[in-house]
Backbone as a printed PyTorch tensor [residue, N CA C, xyz], in Angstrom:
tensor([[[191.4760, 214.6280, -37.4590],
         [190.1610, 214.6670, -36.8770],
         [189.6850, 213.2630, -36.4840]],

        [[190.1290, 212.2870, -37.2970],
         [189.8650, 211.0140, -36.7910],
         [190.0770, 210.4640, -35.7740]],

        [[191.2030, 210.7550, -35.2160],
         [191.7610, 210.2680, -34.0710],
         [191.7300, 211.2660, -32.6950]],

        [[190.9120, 212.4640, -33.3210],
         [190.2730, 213.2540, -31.7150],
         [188.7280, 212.6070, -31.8510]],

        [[188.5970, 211.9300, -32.4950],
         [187.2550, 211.3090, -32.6920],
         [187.3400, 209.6020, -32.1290]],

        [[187.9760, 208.8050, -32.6550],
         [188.1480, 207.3190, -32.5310],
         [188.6910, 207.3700, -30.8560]],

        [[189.7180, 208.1400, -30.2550],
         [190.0360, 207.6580, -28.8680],
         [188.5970, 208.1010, -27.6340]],

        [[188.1280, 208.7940, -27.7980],
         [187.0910, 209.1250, -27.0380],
         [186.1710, 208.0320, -26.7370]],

        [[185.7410, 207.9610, -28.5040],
         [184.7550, 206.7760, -28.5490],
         [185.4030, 205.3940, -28.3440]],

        [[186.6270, 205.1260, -28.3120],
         [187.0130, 203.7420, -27.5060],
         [186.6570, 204.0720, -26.2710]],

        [[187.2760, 204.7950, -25.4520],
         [187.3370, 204.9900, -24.2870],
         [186.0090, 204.9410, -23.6970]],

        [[185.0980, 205.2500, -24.4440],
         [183.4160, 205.0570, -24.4390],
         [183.1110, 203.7250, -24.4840]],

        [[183.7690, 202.9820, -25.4370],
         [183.3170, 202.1640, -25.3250],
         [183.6780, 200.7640, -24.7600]],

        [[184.9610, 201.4570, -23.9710],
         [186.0200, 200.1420, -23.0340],
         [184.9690, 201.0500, -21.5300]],

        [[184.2640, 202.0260, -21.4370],
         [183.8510, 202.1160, -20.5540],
         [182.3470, 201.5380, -20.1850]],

        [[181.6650, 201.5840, -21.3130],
         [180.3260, 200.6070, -21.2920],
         [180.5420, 199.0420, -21.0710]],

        [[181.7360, 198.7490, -21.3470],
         [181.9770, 197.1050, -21.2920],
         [182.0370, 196.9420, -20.1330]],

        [[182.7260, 197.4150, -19.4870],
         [182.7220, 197.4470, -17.4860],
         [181.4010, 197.8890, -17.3230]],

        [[180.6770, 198.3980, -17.5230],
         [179.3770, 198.8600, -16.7490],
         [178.8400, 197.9260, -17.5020]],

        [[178.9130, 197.1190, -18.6510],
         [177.8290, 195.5230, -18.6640],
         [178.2110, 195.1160, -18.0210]],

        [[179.9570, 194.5160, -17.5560],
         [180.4480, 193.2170, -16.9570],
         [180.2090, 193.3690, -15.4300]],

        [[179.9480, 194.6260, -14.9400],
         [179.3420, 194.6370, -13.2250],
         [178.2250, 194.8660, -13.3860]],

        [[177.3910, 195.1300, -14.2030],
         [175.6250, 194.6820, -13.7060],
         [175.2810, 193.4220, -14.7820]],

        [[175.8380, 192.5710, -14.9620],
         [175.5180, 191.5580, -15.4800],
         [174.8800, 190.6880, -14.4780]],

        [[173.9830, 189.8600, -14.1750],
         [173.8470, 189.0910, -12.7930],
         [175.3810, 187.7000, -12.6640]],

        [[175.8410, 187.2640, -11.4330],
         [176.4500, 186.4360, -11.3020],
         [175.8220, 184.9410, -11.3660]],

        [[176.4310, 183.5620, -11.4520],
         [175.5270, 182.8790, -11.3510],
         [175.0100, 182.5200, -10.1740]],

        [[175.0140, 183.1510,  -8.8980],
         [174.1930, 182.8830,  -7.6740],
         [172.6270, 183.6280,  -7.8010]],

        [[173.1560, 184.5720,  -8.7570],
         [171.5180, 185.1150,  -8.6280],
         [170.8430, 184.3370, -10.4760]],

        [[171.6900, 184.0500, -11.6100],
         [171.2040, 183.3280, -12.2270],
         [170.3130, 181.9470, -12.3020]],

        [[170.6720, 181.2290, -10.9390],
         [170.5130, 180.3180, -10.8710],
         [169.4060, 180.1740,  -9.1490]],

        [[169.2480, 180.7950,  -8.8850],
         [168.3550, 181.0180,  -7.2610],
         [166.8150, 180.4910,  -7.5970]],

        [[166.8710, 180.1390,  -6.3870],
         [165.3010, 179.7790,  -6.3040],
         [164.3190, 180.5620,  -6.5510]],

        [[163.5270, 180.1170,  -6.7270],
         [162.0290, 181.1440,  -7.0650],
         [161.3700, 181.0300,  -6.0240]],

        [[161.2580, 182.4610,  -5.1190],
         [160.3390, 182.2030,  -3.6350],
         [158.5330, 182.1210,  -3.8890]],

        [[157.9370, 181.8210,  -3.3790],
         [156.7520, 181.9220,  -2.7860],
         [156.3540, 182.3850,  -1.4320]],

        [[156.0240, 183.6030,  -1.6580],
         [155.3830, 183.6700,   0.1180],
         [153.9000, 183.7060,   0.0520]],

        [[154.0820, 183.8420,   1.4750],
         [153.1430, 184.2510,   2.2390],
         [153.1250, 184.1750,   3.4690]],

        [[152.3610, 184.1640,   4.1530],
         [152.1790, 184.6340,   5.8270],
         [151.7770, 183.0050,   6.9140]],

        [[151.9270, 183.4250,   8.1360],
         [151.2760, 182.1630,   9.0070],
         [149.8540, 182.3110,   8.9660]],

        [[149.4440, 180.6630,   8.8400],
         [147.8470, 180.3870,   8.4670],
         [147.6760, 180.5560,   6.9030]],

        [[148.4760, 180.3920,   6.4150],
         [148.2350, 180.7460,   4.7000],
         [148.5000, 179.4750,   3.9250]],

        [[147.8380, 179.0450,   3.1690],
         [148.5760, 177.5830,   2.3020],
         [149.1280, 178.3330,   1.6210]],

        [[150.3590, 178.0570,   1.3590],
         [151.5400, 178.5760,   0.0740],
         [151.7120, 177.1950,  -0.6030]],

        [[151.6060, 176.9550,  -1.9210],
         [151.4490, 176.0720,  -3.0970],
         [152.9640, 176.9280,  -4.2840]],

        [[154.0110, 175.8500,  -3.6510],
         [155.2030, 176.1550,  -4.8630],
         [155.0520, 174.7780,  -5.6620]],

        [[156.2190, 174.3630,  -6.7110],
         [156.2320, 173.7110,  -7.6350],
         [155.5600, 172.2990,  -6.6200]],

        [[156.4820, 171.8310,  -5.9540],
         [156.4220, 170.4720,  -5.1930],
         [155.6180, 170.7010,  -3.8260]],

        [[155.6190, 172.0010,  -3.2390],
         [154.7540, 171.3830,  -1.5760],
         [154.0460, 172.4080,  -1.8260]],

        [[153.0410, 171.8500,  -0.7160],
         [152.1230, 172.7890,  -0.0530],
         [152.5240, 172.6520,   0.8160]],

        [[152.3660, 173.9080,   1.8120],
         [152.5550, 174.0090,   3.0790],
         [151.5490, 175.1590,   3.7260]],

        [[151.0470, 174.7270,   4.9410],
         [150.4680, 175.8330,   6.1290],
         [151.6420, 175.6280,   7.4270]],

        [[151.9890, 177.0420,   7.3540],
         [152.9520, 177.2100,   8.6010],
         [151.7930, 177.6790,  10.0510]],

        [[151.7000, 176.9140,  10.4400],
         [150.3770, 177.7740,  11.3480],
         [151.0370, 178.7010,  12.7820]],

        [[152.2930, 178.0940,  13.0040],
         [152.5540, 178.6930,  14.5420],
         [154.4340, 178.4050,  14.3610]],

        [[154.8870, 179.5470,  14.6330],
         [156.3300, 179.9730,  14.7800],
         [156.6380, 179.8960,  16.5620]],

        [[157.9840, 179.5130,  16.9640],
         [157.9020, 180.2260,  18.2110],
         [159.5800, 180.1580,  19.0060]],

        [[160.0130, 180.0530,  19.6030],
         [161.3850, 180.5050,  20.5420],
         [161.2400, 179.5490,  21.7390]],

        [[162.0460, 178.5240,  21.7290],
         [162.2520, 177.9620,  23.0520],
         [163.3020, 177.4870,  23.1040]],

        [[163.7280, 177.2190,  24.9390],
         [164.7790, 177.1580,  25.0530],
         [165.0990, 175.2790,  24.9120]],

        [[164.2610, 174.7490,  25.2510],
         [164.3060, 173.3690,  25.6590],
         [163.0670, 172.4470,  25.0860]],

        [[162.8300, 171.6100,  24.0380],
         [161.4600, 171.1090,  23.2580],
         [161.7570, 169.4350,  23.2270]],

        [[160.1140, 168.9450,  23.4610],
         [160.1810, 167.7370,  23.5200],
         [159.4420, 167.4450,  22.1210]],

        [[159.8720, 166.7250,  21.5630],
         [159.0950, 166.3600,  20.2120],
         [158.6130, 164.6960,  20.3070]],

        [[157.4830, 164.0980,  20.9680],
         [157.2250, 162.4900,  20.5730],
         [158.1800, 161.7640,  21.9560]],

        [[158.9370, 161.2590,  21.9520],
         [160.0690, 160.7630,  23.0070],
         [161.5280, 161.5760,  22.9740]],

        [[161.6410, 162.6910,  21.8990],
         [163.1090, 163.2040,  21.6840],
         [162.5820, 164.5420,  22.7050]],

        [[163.6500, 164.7970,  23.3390],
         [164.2010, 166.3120,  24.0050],
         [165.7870, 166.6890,  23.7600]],

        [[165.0880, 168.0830,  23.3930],
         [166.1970, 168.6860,  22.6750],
         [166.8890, 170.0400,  23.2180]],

        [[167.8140, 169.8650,  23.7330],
         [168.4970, 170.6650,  24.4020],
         [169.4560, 171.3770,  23.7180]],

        [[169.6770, 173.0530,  23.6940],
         [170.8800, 173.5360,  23.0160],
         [171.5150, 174.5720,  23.8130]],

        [[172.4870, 175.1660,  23.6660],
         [172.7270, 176.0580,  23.9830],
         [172.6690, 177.5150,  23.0040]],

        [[171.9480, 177.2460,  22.3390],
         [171.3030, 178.4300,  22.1250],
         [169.5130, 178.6890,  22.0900]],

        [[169.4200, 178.4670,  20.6020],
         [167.9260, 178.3340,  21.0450],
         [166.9260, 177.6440,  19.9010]],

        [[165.5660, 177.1570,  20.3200],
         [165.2910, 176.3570,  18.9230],
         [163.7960, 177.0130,  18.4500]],

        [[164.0740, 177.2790,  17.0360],
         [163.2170, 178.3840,  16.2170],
         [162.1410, 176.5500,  16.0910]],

        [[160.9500, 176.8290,  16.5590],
         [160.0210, 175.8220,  16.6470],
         [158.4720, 175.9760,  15.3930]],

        [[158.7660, 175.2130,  14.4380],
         [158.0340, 175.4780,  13.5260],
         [156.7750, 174.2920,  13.5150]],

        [[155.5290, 174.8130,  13.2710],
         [154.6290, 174.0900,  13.1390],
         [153.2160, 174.1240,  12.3210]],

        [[153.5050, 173.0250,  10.8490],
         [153.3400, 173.6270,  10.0170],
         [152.6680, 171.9030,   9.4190]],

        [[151.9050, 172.1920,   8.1970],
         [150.9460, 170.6480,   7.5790],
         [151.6300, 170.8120,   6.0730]],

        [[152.2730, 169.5750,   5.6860],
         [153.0320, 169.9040,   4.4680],
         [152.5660, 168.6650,   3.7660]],

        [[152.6170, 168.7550,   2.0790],
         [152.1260, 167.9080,   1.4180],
         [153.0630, 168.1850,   0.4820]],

        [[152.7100, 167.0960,  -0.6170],
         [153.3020, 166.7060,  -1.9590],
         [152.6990, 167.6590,  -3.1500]],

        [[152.6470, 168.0400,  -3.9760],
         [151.8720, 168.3960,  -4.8390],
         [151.2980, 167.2170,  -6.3800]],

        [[152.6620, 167.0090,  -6.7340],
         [152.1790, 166.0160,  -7.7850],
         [153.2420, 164.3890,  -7.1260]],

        [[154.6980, 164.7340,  -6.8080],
         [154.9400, 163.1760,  -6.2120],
         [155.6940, 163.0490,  -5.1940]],

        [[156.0000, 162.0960,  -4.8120],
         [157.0430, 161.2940,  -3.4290],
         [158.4940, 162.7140,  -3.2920]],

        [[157.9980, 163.4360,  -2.4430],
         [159.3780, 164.4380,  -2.4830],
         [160.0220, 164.3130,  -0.6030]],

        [[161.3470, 164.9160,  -0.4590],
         [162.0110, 165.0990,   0.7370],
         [161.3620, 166.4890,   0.9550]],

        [[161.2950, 167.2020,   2.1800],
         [161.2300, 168.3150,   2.7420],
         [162.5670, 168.8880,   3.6180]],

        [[162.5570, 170.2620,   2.9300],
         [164.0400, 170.6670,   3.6130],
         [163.4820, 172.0850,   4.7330]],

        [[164.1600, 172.2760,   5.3010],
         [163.7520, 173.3810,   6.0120],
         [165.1260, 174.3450,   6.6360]],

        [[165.2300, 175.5540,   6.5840],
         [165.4710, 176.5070,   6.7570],
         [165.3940, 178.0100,   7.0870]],

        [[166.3760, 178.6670,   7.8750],
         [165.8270, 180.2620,   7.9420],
         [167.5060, 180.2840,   7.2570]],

        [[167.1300, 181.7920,   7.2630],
         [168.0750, 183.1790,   6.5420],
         [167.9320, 183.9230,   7.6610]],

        [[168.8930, 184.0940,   8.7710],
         [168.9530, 185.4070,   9.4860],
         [170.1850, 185.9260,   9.1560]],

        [[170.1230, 187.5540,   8.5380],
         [170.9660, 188.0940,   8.3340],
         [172.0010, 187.9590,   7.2580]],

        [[171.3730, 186.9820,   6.3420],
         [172.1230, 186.1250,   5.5280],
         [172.4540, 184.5560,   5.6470]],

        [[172.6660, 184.2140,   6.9570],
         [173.5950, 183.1470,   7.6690],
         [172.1340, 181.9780,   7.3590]],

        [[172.5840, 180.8880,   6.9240],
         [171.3140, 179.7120,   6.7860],
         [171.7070, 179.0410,   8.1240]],

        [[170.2940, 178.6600,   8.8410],
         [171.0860, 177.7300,   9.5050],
         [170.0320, 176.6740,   9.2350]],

        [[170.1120, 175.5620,   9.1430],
         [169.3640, 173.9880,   8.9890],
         [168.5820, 173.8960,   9.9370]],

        [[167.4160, 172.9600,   9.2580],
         [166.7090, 172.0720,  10.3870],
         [167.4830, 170.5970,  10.8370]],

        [[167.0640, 170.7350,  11.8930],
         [167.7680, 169.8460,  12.7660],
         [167.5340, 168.4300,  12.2770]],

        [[168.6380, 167.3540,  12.3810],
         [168.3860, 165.9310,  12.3910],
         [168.6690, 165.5110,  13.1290]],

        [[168.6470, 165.9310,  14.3990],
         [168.8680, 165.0800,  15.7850],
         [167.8420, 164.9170,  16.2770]],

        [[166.2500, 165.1770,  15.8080],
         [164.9200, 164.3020,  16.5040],
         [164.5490, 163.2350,  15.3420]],

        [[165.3200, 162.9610,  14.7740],
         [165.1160, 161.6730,  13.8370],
         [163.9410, 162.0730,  12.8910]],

        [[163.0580, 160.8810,  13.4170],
         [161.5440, 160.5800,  12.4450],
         [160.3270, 161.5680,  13.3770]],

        [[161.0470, 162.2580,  14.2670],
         [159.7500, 162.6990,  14.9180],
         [159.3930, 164.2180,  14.1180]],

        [[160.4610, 164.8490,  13.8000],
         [159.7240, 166.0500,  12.7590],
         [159.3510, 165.5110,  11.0850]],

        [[158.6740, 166.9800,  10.9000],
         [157.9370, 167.0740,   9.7230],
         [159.3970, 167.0670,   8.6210]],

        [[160.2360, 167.3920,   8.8950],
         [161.6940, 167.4750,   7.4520],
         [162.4710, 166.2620,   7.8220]],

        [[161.7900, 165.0390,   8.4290],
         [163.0550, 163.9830,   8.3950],
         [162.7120, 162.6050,   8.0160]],

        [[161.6190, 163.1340,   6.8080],
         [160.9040, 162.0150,   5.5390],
         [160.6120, 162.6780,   4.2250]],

        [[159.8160, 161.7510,   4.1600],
         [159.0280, 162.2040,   2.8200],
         [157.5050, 162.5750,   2.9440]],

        [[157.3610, 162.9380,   2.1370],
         [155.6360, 163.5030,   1.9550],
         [155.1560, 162.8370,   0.2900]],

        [[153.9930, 162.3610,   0.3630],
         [153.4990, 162.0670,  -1.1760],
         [152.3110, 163.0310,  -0.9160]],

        [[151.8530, 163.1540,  -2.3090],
         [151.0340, 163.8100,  -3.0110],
         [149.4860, 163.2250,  -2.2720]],

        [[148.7000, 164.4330,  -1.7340],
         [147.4410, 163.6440,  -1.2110],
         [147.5700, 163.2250,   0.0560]],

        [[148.4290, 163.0550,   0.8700],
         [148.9050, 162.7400,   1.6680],
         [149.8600, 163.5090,   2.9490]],

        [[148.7270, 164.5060,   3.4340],
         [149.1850, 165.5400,   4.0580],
         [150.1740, 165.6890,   5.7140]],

        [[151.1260, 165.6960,   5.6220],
         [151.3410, 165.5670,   7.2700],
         [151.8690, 166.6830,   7.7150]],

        [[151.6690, 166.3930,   9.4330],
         [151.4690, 167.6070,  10.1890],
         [152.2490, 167.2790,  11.1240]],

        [[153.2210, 168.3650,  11.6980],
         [154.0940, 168.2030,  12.9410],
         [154.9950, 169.3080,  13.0360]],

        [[155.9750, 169.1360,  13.3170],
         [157.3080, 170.3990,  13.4600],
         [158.2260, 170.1790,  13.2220]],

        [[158.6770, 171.1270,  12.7260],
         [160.2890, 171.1680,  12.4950],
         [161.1060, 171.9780,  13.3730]],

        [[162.4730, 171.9350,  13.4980],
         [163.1320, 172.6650,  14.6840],
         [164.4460, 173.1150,  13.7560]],

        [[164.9270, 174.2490,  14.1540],
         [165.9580, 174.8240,  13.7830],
         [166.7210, 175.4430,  15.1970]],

        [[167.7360, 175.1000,  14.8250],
         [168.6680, 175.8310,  16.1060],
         [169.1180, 176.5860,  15.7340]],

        [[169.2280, 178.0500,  16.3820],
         [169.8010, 178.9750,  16.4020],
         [170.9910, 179.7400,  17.2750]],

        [[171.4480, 180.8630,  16.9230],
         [172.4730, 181.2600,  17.8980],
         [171.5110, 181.7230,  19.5160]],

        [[171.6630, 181.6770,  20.5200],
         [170.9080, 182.3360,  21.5520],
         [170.9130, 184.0510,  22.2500]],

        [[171.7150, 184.2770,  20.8180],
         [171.5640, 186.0170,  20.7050],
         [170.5160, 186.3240,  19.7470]],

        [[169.8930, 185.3980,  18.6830],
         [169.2340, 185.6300,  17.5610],
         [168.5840, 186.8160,  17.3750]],

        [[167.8040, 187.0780,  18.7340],
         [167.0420, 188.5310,  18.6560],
         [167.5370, 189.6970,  18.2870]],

        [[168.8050, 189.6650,  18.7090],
         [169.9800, 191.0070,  18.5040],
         [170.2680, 191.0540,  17.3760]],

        [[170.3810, 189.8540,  16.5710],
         [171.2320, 190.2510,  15.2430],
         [170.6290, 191.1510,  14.1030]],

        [[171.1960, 192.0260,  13.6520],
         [170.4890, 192.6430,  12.8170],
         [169.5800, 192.2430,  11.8720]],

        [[169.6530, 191.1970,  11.4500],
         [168.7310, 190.6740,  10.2270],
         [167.6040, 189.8160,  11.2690]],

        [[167.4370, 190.1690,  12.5510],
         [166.0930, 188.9570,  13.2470],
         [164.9230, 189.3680,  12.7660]],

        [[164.7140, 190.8350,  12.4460],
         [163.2510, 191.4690,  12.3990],
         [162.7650, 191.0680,  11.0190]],

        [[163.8240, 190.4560,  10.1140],
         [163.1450, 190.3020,   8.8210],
         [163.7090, 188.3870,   8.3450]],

        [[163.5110, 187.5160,   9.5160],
         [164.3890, 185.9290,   8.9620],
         [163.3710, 186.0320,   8.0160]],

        [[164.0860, 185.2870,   7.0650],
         [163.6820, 184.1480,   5.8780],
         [163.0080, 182.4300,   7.0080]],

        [[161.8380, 181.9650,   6.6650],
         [162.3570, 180.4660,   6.5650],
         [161.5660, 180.3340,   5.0920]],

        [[162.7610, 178.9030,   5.2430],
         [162.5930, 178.4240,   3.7240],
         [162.0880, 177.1780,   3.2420]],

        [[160.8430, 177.0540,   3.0520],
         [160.4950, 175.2510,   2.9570],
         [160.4900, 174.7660,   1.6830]],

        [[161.1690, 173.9740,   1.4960],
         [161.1850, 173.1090,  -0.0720],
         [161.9750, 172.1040,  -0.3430]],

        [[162.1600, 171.4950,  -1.3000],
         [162.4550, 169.8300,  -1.6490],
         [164.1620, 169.8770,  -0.9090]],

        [[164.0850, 168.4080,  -0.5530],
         [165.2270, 168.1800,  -0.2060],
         [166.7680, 168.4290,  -1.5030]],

        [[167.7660, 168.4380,  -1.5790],
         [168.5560, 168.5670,  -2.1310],
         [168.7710, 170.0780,  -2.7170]],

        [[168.9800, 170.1880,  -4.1830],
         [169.5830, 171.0390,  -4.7210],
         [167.8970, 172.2920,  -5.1030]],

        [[168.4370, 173.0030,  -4.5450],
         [166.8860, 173.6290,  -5.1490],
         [167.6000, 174.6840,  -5.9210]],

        [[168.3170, 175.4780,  -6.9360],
         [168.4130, 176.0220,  -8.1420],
         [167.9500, 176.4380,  -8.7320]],

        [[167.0850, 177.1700,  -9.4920],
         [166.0000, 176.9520,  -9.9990],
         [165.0280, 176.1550, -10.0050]],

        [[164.6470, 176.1210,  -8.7210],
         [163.4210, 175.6910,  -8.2900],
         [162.7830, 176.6390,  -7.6630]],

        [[161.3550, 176.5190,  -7.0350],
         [159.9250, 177.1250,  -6.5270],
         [160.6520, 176.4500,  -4.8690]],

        [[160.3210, 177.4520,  -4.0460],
         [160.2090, 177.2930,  -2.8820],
         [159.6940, 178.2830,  -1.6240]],

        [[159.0620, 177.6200,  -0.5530],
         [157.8890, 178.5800,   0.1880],
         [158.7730, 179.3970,   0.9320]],

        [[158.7010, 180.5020,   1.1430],
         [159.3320, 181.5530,   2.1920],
         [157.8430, 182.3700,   2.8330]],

        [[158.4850, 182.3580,   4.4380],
         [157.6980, 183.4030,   5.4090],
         [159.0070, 184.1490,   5.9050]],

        [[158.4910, 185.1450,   6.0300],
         [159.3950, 186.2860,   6.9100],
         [159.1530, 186.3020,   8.0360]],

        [[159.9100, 185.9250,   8.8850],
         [159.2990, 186.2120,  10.4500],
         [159.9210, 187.0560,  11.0700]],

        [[159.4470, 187.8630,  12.0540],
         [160.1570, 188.8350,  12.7000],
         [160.1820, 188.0690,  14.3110]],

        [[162.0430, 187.4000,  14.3440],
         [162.2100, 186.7960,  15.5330],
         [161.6450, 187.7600,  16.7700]],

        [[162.3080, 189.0640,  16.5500],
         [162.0870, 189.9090,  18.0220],
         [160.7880, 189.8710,  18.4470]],

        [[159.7350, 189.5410,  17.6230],
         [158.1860, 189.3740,  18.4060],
         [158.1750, 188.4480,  18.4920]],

        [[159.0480, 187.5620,  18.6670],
         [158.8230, 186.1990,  19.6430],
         [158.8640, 186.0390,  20.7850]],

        [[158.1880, 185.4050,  21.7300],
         [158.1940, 185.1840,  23.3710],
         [159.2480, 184.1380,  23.3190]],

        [[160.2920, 184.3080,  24.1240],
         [161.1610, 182.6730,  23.9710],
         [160.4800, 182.0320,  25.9230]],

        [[160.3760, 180.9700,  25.1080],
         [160.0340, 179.9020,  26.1890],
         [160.6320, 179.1450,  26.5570]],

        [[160.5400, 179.2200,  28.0220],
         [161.7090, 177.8720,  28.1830],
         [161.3860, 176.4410,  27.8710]],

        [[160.1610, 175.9850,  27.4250],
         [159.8650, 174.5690,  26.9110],
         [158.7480, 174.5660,  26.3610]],

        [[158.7020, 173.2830,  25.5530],
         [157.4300, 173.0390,  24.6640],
         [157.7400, 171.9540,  24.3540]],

        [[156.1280, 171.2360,  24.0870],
         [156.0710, 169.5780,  24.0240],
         [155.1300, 169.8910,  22.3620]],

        [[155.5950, 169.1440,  21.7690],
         [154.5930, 168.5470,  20.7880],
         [154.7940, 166.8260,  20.0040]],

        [[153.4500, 166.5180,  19.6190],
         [153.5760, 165.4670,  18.8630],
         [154.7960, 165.0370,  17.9430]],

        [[154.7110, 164.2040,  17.6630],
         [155.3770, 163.2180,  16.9370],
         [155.0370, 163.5890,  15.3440]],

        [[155.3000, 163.8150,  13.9940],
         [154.7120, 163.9880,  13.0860],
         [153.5710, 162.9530,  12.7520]],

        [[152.4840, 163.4460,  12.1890],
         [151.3280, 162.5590,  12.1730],
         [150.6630, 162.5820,  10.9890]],

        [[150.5100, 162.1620,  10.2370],
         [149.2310, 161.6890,   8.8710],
         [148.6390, 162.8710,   8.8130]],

        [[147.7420, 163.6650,   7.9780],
         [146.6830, 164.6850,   8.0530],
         [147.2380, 166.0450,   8.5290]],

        [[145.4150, 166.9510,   8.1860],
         [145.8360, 168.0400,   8.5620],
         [145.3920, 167.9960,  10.0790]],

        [[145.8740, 169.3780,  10.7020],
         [145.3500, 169.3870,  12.3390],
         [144.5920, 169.9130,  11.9820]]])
C-alpha cells in the first residue's frame, strides 16, 4: 500500500516543482523598472525627474536651434519641461514600439532636452527626438508605444516616467522647427 501511495505523491510532487520553476518571475521582470504614468500635460514626479510631456508629434524632417535632422524614416518629436527632483541627474529617453526600444537621438548634440543634465530646481524645456522606422504606424504595437523618460544609465530597479502614445493618431509632418533647449518652464 505504500508504494501505490508514495509514487503518485512523488509524481505530485516532481509535478508542482515545474509549475513553481515556470511561474517563478525571471530576472528581467525581477529586476525592471518601476513605471509612472500618466498622460500629455500631466507632471509625472518618479524617484529622480519630473517631467511635463506637453506635445508628441511625427515628422519627416526637424530643425532643432542650428541642427537639421534628416532620416529616412521618421522622427517621433517630443516636447516636454524636465527637472531634477532631489540632484544633478542625466536624462534618458525612449519609446517601446511593439517591444523594439529605439533611443533618443545624439546627433543634435546640446540642442535637445536628453543631451545634459538637469539639477534639482532647475527646470528645462525643449525636445527630444527619437527616430523611428518610417512604417511605424503599421506596426502592430504603434497604437499602444511606451515612451520612457528617466535617469541616464542603468535604470533596474528604478522609478521611471512612461506615456503611452498612440502613434496612428499622429499627423506626420513633413517639418518642424523648434528651440534650442532652454532654462525654465514654457
Amino acid at each position: 500500500m505504500r508504494t501505490a501511495v508514495a509514487v503518485p505523491a512523488g509524481l505530485g510532487l516532481i509535478a508542482l516543482a515545474f509549475g513553481v520553476a515556470f511561474s517563478t518571475p525571471g530576472d528581467a521582470q525581477v529586476e525592471a523598472s518601476f513605471a509612472v504614468t500618466g498622460g500629455l500635460g500631466e507632471q509625472i514626479v518618479s524617484e529622480h525627474l519630473v517631467a511635463t510631456v506637453d506635445e508628441v508629434g511625427l515628422v519627416r524632417e526637424v530643425e532643432v536651434g542650428f541642427w537639421r535632422g534628416t532620416t529616412a524614416g521618421i522622427w517621433l518629436l517630443i516636447d516636454a519641461t524636465i527637472d531634477a527632483r532631489v540632484e544633478r541627474t542625466t536624462v534618458d529617453v525612449e519609446v517601446y514600439v511593439d517591444g523594439v526600444r529605439y533611443s533618443g537621438t545624439d546627433r543634435a548634440g546640446s540642442a535637445t532636452i536628453d543631451a545634459g543634465v538637469v539639477d534639482a530646481g532647475f527646470p528645462l524645456t525643449g525636445s527630444a527626438l527619437v527616430e523611428l522606422p518610417a512604417d511605424v504606424t503599421e506596426l502592430p504595437g504603434a497604437r499602444t508605444a511606451v515612451l520612457r523618460i528617466g535617469t541616464g544609465g542603468d535604470q533596474r530597479l528604478d522609478s521611471v516616467i512612461e506615456l503611452v502614445i498612440d502613434l496612428t493618431a499622429l499627423e506626420v509632418r513633413d517639418s518642424a522647427e523648434r528651440e534650442s533647449v532652454r532654462d525654465g518652464v514654457s
